[in-house]
TIDREN-926379 format. One record per residue (C-alpha): residue in one letter; x negated, y, z negated. Coordinates in nm, 4 decimals, padded with zeros to 6 digits. Example, Ala and Ser with C-alpha at 12.3 -4.5 7.8 and 13.67 -1.06 7.14 Angstrom:
<recs>
a  -01.2300  -00.4500  -00.7800
s  -01.3670  -00.1060  -00.7140
</recs>
This chain:
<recs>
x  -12.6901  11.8618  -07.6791
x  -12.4594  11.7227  -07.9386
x  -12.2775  11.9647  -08.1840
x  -12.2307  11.7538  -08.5768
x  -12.0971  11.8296  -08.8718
x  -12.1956  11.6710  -09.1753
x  -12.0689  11.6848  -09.5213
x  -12.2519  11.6231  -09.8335
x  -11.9992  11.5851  -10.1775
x  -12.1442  11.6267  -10.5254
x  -12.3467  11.3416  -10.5932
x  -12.5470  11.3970  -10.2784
x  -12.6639  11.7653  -10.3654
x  -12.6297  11.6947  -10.7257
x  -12.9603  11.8114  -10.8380
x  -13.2433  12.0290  -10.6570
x  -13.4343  11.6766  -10.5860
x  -13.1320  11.5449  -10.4056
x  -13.0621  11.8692  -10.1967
x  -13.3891  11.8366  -10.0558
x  -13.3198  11.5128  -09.9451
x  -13.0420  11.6278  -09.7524
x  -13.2663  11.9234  -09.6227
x  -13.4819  11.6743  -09.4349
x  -13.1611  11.4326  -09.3541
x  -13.0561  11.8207  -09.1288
x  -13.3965  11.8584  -09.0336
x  -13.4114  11.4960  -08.9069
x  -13.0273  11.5318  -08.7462
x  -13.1426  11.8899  -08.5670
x  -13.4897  11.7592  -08.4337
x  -13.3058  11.5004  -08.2765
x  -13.1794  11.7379  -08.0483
x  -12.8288  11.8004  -08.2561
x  -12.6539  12.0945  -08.3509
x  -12.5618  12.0863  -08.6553
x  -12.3227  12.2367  -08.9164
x  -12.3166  12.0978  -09.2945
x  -12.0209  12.1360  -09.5151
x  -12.1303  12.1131  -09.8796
x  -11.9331  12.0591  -10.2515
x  -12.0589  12.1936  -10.5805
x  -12.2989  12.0405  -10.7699
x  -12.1876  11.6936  -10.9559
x  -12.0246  11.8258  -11.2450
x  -11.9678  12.1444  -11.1615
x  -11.6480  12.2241  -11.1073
x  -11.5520  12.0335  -11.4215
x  -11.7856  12.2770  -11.6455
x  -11.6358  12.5434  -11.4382
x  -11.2875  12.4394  -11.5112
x  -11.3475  12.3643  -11.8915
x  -11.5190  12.7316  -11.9014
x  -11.1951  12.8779  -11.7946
x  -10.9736  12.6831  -12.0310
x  -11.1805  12.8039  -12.2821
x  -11.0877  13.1718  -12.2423
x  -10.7147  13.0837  -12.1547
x  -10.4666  12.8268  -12.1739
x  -10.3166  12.8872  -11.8579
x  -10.5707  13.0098  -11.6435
x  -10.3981  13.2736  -11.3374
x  -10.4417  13.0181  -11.0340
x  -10.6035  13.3461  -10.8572
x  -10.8696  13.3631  -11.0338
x  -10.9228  12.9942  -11.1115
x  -10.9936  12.9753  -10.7911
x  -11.1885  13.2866  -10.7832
x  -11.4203  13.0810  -11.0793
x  -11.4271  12.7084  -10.8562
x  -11.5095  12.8927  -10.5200
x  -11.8828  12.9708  -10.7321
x  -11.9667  12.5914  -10.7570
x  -12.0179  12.5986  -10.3559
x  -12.1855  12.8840  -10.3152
x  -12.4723  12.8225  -10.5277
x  -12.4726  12.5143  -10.3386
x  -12.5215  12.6500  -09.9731
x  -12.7739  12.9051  -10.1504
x  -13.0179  12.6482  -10.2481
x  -12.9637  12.4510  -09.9655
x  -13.0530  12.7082  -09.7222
x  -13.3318  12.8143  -09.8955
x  -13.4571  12.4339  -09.9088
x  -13.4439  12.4698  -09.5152
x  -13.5904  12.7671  -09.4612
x  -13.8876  12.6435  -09.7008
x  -13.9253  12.3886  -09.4289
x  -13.9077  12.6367  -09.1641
x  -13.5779  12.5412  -09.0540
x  -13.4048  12.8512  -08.9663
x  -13.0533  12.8539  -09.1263
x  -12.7440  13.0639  -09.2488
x  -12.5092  13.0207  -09.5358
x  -12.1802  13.1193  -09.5445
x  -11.8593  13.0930  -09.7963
x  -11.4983  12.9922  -09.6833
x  -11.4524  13.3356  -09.6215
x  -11.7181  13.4709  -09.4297
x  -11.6299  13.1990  -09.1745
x  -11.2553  13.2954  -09.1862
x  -11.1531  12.9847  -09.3107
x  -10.7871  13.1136  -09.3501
x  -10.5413  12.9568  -09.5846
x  -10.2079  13.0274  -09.6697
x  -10.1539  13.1543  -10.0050
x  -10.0743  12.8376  -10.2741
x  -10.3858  12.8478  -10.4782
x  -10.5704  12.5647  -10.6289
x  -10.3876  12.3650  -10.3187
x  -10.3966  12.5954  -09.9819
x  -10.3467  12.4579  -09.6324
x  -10.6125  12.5772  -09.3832
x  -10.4464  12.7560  -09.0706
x  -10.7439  12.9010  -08.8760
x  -11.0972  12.9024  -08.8422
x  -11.2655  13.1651  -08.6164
x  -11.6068  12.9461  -08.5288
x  -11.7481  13.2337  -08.3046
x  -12.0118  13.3573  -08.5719
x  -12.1423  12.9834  -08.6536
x  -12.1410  12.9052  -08.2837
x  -12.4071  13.2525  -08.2131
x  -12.5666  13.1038  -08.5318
x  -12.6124  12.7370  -08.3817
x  -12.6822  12.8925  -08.0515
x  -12.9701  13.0818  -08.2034
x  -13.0924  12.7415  -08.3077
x  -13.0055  12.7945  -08.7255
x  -12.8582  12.5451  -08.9529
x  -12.5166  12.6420  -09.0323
x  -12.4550  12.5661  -09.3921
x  -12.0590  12.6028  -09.5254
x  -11.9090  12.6261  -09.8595
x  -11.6528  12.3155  -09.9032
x  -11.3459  12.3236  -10.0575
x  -11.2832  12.7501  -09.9736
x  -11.0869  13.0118  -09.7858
x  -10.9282  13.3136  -09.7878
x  -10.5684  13.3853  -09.7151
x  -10.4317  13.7107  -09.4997
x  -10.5045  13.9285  -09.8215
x  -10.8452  13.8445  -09.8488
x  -10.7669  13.6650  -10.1838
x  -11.0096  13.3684  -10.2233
x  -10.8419  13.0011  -10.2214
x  -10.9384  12.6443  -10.3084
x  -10.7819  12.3353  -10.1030
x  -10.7241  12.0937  -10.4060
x  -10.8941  11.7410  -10.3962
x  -11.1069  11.6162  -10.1361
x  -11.0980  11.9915  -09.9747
x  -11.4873  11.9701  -09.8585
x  -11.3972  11.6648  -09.6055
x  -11.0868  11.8574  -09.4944
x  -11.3029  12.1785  -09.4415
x  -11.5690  11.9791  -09.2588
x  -11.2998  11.8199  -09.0523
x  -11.1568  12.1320  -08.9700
x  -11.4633  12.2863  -08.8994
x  -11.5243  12.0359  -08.6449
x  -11.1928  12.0863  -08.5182
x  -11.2504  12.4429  -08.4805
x  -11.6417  12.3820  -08.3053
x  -11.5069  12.0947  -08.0875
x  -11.7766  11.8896  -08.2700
x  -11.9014  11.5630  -08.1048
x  -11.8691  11.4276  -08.4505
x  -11.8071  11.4756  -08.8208
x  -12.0272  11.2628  -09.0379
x  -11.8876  11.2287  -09.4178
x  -12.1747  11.1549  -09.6329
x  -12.0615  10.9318  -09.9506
x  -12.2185  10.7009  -10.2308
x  -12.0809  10.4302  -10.0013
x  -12.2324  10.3430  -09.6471
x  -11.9170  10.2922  -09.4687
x  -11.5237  10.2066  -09.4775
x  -11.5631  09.7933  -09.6187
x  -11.2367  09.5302  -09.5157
x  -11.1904  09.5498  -09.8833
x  -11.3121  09.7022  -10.2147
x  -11.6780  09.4953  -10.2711
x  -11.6349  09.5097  -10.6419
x  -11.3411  09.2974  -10.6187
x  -11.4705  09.0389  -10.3210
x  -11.8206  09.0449  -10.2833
x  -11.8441  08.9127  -09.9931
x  -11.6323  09.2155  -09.7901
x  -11.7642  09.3114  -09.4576
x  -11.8461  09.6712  -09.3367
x  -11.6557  09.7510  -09.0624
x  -11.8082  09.9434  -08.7459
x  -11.4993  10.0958  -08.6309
x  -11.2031  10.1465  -08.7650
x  -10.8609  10.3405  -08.6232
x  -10.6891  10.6667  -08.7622
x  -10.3554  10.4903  -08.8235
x  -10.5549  10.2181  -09.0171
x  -10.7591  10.4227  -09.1903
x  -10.4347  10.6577  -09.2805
x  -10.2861  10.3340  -09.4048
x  -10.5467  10.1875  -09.6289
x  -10.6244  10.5267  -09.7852
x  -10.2442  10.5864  -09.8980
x  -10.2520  10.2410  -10.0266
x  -10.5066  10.2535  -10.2435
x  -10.8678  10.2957  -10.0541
x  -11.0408  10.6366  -10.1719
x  -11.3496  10.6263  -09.9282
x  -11.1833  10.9122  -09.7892
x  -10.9069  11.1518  -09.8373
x  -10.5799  11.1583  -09.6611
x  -10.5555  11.4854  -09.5571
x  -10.8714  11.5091  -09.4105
x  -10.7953  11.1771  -09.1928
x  -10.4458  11.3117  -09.0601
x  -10.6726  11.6420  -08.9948
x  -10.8930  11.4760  -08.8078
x  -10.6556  11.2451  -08.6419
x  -10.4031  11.5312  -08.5089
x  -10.7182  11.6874  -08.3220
x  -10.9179  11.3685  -08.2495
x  -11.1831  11.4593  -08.4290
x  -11.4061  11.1530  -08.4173
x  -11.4748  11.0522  -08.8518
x  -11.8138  10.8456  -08.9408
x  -11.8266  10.7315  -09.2657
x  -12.2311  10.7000  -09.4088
x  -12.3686  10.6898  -09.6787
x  -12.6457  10.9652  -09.9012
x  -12.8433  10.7151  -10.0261
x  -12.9563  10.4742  -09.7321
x  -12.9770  10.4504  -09.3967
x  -12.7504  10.2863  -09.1347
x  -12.4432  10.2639  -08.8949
x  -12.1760  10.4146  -09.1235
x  -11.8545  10.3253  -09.0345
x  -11.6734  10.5403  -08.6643
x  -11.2992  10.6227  -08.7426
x  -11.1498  10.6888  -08.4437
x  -10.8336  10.7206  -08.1853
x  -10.7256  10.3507  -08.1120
x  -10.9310  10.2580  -07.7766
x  -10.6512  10.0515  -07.5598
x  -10.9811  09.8736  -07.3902
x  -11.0709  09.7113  -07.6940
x  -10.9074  09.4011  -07.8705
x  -10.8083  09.5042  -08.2089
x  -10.8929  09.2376  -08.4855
x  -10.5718  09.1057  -08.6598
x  -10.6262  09.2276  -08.9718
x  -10.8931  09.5133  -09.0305
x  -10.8429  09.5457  -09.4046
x  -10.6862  09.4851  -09.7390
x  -10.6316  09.8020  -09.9906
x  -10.4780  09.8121  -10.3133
x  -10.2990  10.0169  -10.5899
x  -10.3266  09.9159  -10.9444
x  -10.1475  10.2006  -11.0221
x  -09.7775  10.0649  -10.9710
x  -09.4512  10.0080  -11.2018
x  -09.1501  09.8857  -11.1291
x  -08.7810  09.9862  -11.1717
x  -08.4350  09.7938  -11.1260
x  -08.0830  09.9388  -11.2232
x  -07.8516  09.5814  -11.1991
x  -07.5146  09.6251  -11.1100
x  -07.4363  09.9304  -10.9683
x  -07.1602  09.9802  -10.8016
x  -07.1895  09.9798  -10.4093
x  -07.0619  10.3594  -10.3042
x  -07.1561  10.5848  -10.0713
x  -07.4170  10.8380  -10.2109
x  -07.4946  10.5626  -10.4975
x  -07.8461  10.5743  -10.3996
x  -07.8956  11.0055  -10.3591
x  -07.7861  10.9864  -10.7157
x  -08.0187  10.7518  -10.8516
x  -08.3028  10.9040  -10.6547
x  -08.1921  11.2387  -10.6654
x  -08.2963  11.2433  -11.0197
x  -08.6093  11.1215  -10.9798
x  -08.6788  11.3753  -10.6883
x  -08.5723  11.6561  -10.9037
x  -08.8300  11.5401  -11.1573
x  -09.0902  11.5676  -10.8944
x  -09.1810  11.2202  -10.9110
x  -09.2502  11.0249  -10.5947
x  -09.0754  10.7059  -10.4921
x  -09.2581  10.4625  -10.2774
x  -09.1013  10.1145  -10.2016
x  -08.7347  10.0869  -10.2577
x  -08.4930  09.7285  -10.2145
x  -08.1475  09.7134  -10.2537
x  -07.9784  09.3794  -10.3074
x  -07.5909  09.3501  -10.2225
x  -07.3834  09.0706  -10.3949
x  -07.0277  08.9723  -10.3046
x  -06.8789  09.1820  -10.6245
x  -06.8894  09.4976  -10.4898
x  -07.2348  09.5670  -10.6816
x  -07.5446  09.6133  -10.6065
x  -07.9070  09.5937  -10.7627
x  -08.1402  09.8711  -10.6767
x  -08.5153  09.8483  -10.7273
x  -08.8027  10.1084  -10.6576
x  -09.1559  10.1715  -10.7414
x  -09.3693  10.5000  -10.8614
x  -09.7081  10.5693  -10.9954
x  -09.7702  10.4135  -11.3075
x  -09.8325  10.7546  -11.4977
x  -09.4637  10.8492  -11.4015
x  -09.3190  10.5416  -11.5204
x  -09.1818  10.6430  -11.8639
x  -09.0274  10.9833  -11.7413
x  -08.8860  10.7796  -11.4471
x  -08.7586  10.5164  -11.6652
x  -08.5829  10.7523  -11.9566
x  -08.4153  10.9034  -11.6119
x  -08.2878  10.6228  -11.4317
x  -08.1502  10.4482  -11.7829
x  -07.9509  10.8134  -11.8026
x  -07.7895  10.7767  -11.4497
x  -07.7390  10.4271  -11.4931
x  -07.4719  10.4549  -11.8034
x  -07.3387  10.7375  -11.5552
x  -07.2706  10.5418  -11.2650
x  -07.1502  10.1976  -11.5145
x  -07.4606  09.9873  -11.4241
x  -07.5384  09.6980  -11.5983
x  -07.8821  09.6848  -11.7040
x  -08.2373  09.8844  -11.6580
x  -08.4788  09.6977  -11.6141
x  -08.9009  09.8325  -11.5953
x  -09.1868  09.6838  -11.5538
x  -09.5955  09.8762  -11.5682
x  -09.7779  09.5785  -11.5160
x  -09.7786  09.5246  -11.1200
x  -10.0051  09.5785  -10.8369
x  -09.9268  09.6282  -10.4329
x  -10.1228  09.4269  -10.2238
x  -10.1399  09.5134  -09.8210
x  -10.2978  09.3706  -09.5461
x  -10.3621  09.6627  -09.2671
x  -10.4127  09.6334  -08.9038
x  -10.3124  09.7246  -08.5262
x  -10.3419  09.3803  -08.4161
x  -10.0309  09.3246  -08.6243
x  -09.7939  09.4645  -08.2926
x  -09.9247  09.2032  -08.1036
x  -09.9391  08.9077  -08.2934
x  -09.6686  08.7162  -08.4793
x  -09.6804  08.4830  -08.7891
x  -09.9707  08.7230  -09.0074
x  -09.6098  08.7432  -09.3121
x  -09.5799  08.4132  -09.2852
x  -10.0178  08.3460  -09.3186
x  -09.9896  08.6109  -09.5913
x  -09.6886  08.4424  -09.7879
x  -09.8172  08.0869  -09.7527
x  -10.1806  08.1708  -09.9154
x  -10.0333  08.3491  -10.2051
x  -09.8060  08.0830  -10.2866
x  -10.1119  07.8052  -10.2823
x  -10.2668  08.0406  -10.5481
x  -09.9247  08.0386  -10.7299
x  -09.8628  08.4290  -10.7115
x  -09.5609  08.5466  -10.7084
x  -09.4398  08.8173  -10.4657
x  -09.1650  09.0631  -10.6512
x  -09.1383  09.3202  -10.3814
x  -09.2226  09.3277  -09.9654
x  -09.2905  09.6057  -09.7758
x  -09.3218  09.6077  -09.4082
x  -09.4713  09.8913  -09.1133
x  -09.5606  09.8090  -08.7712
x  -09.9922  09.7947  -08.8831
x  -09.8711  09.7145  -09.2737
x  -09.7630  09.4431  -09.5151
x  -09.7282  09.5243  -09.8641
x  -09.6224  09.2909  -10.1762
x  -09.5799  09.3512  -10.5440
x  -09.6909  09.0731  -10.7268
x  -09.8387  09.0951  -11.1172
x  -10.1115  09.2891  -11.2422
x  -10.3096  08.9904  -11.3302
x  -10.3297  08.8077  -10.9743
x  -10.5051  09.1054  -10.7709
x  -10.8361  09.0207  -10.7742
x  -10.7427  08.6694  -10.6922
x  -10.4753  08.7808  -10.4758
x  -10.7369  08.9973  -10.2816
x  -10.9658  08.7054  -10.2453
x  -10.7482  08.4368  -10.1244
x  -10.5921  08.6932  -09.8196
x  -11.0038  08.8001  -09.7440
x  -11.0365  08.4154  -09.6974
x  -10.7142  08.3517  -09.5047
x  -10.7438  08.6363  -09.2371
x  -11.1581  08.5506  -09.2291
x  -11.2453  08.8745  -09.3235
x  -11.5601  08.7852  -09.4999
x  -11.9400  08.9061  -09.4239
x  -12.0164  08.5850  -09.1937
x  -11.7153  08.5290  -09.0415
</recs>
């Protein structure tokens, strides 16, 4: 007997027709000869009424008892669920974050989970009951309630699977599975079947939001095998997984992107020691994240250095690096908000040569122009302009035969 756990976000329990749909989805899953626990969010649009209700009363809400207010959404969730089971004559338990000693440590609206004691929702799924948990919860070692921040029901359903030693954990989505690149953009992207940790890691930092990242490093630390399906129709899903050595890896598994990029260069600054912790210092201290960085070194003792952020941090980071720069005598500060990164992603890339080199030679056909490279050992990553992404996207699908009938 298998033990899965599924999770079901907002728009699959988002209304009493669609949580009965799930109900027989369990039903289905447990009749199958499964044992199964399902990790539920609030209802679509529920934790934003919840969090407009509280800003409402105050300002500054206490993150206590925010959280005290968001951990609600869930619960009537697993409520109505169970009851939807046991109206089908499914036995089945609910619990909250805390009742299942989800423990957290203490940073509210963004706790880490630490433990999980599974022993009651094993007797439960011994007992043959439908375990149904509150997403997105815990407690910490006062007993004060906590949320986990964005995408906190996958990480709790991860973890919970973690904690079971779950044969699977199933992350139900408006999407049926992980796709070599964003459909809206190239129609003709494939679904892949299986897809590895790293890879998946890689595409979701760069730009892919199928999934969040925590709940994939979660996952991939205890080799907790992911499958990707969707709410809406039936089929395959996509397996993310540990890489299997027995199986040739395809060059390239997928392309993600971030339109959500700008650009900064401070020309000739001088080239010192600790040049660069200044600069970046500043930026750090501003709490803004850095992602690619280049330096260029010229013959006159200068240098140019050049570095990317998120696009909604690009003023503040701009107004701070033109400050340092007249410290440190640079020349010029240059920005620029309307850029995209591209990246191909892929294990195949350690043991193949020549995929920069494909990658260069089809942008340049298209006459796009790449500003910035980034490199990993499964990742290549380019700059180029805002308006060449969707045919930038396109022309790499084609190169590296990614499409549906290849």
């Amino acid at each position: 007997m298998a033990l899965i756990v599924q999770k079901y976000g907002g728009t699959s329990v988002g209304s009493v027709e669609r949580i009965d749909v799930v109900a027989d989805k369990l039903i289905k899953a447990h009749q199958d000869g499964n044992q199964v626990v399902v990790v539920v969010s609030a209802m679509s649009g529920e934790t934003n009424r919840l969090v407009a209700l509280a800003q409402d009363v105050a300002d500054q809400p206490s993150p206590r008892e925010l959280d005290v207010l968001l951990s609600t959404g869930e619960q009537v969730t697993i409520a109505l669920l169970s009851m939807a089971l046991e109206r089908r004559g499914q036995p089945a338990r609910s619990y909250t974050g805390g009742q299942v000693h989800i423990l957290t440590d203490s940073a509210h609206n963004k706790a880490r989970i630490r433990d999980i004691d599974g022993s009651k929702m094993q007797t439960d799924l011994d007992a043959g009951r439908i375990v149904v948990v509150a997403g997105f919860q815990g407690v910490d070692e006062d007993g004060n309630i906590t949320t986990l921040g964005r995408g906190g029901s996958d990480t709790t359903a991860v973890a919970l699977a973690a904690a079971l030693k779950a044969d699977e954990c199933q992350i139900f989505t408006d999407v049926d599975g992980v796709y070599t690149t964003d459909p809206r953009v190239e129609p003709r992207a494939r679904r892949m079947q299986r897809i590895t940790f790293e890879e998946m890691l890689e595409m979701a930092s760069l730009g892919s939001k199928v999934l969040q990242i925590r709940a994939v490093e979660f996952a991939h630390k205890y080799s907790v095998p992911l499958r990707v399906l969707s709410s809406f129709e039936e089929g395959p899903g996509t397996l993310i997984t540990d890489e299997d050595s027995e199986m040739e890896q395809p060059l390239i598994s997928g392309i993600a992107f971030n339109r959500d990029e700008a650009k900064l260069t401070c020309l000739g600054v001088p080239d010192q020691p600790g040049v660069a912790y200044r600069i970046l210092g500043a930026i750090a201290d501003a709490n803004i994240e850095v992602d690619m960085i280049i330096q260029n070194v010229s013959e006159d003792a200068i240098n140019d250095f050049t570095f990317t952020v998120h696009r909604s941090d690009y003023a503040r980071a701009l107004e701070l690096l033109q400050q340092k720069a007249e410290e440190l005598g640079a020349k010029e500060v240059l920005g620029d908000d309307t850029i995209v990164k591209l990246s191909l992603v892929g294990v195949g890339m350690r043991s193949h040569a020549g995929i920069a080199s494909t990658m260069f030679q089809a942008l340049a056909k298209e006459g796009i122009n790449i500003r910035l490279i980034s490199t990993s050992e499964i990742k290549i990553s380019v700059v180029i302009d805002e308006k060449y992404l969707e045919l930038g996207v396109r022309t790499l699908h084609e190169a590296f035969d990614l499409a549906e009938d290849s």
